[in-house]
C-alpha positions in Angstrom: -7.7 -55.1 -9.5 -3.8 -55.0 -8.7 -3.5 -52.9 -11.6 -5.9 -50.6 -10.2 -4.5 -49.8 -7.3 -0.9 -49.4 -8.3 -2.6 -46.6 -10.7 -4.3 -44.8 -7.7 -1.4 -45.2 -5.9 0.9 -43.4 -8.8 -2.0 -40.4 -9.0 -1.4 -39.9 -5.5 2.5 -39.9 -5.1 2.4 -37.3 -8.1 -0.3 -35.8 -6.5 1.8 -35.1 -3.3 5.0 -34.1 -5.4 3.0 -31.6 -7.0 1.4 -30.1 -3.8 5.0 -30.1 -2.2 6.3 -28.3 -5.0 4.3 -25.8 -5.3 5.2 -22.5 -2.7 2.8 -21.2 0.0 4.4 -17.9 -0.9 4.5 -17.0 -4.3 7.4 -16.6 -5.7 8.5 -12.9 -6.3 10.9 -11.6 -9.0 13.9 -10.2 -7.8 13.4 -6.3 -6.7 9.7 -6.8 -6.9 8.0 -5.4 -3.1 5.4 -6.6 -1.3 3.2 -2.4 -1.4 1.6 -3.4 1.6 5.0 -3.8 3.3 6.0 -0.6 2.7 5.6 3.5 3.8 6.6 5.1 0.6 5.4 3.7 -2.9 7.1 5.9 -5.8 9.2 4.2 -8.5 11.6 5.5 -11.5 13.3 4.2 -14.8 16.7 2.4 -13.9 19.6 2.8 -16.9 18.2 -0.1 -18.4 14.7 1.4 -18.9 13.1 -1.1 -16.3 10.6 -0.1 -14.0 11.9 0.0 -10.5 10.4 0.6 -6.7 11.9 3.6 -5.6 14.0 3.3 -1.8 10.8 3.3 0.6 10.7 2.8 4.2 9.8 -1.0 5.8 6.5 -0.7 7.9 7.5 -3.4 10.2 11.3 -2.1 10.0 12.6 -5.3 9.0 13.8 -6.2 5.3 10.9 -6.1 3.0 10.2 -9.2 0.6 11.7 -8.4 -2.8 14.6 -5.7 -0.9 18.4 -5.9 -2.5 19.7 -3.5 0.2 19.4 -1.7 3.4 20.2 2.2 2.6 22.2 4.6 4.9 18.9 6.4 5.6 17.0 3.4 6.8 14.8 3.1 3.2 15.5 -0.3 1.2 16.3 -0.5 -1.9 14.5 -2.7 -4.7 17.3 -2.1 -7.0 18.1 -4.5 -10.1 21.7 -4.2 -10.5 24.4 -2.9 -7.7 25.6 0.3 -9.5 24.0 3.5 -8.4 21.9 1.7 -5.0 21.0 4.2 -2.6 23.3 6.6 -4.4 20.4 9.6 -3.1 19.9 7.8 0.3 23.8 7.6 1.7 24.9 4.8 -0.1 24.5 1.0 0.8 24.3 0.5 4.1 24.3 -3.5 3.7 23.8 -5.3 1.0 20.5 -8.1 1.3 21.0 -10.4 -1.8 
């Protein structure tokens, strides 16, 4: 009987662990937007071949989820690597990450 309640008792601790662990959010990639946050939704090839979300205007006007940088022109920047962000949007206005 002890025995059998010192295994429930371990199914729930790890259990719980597991739950805490685990986001509400999912975890996004670095440079990855949320669309839905977003006005514009074009992307290009960056140097390295990678997809990229192009500079695009925040709905809300806050940062969007997955933004590196706040552009000159108000657009953020979903850009994987520092060289070249908002070069066609006045340069880095601040940088987010």
């Amino acid at each position: 009987m002890t025995r059998a309640i010192f295994l429930a008792l371990g199914l729930l601790l790890s259990a719980s662990f597991a739950l805490a662990k685990s986001p509400l959010k999912p975890e996004l990639a670095p440079g990855t937007p949320i669309e839905s946050q977003l006005q514009e939704h074009g992307h290009y090839s960056n140097s390295s071949g990678e997809d990229v979300h192009a500079p695009a205007h925040s709905r809300t006007g806050g940062a969007p989820d997955g933004a590196s940088a706040r552009c000159r022109d108000s657009t953020y920047s979903f850009s994987h690597s520092r060289s070249g962000t908002c070069s066609r949007h006045g340069g880095v206005g601040e940088w987010l990450r």
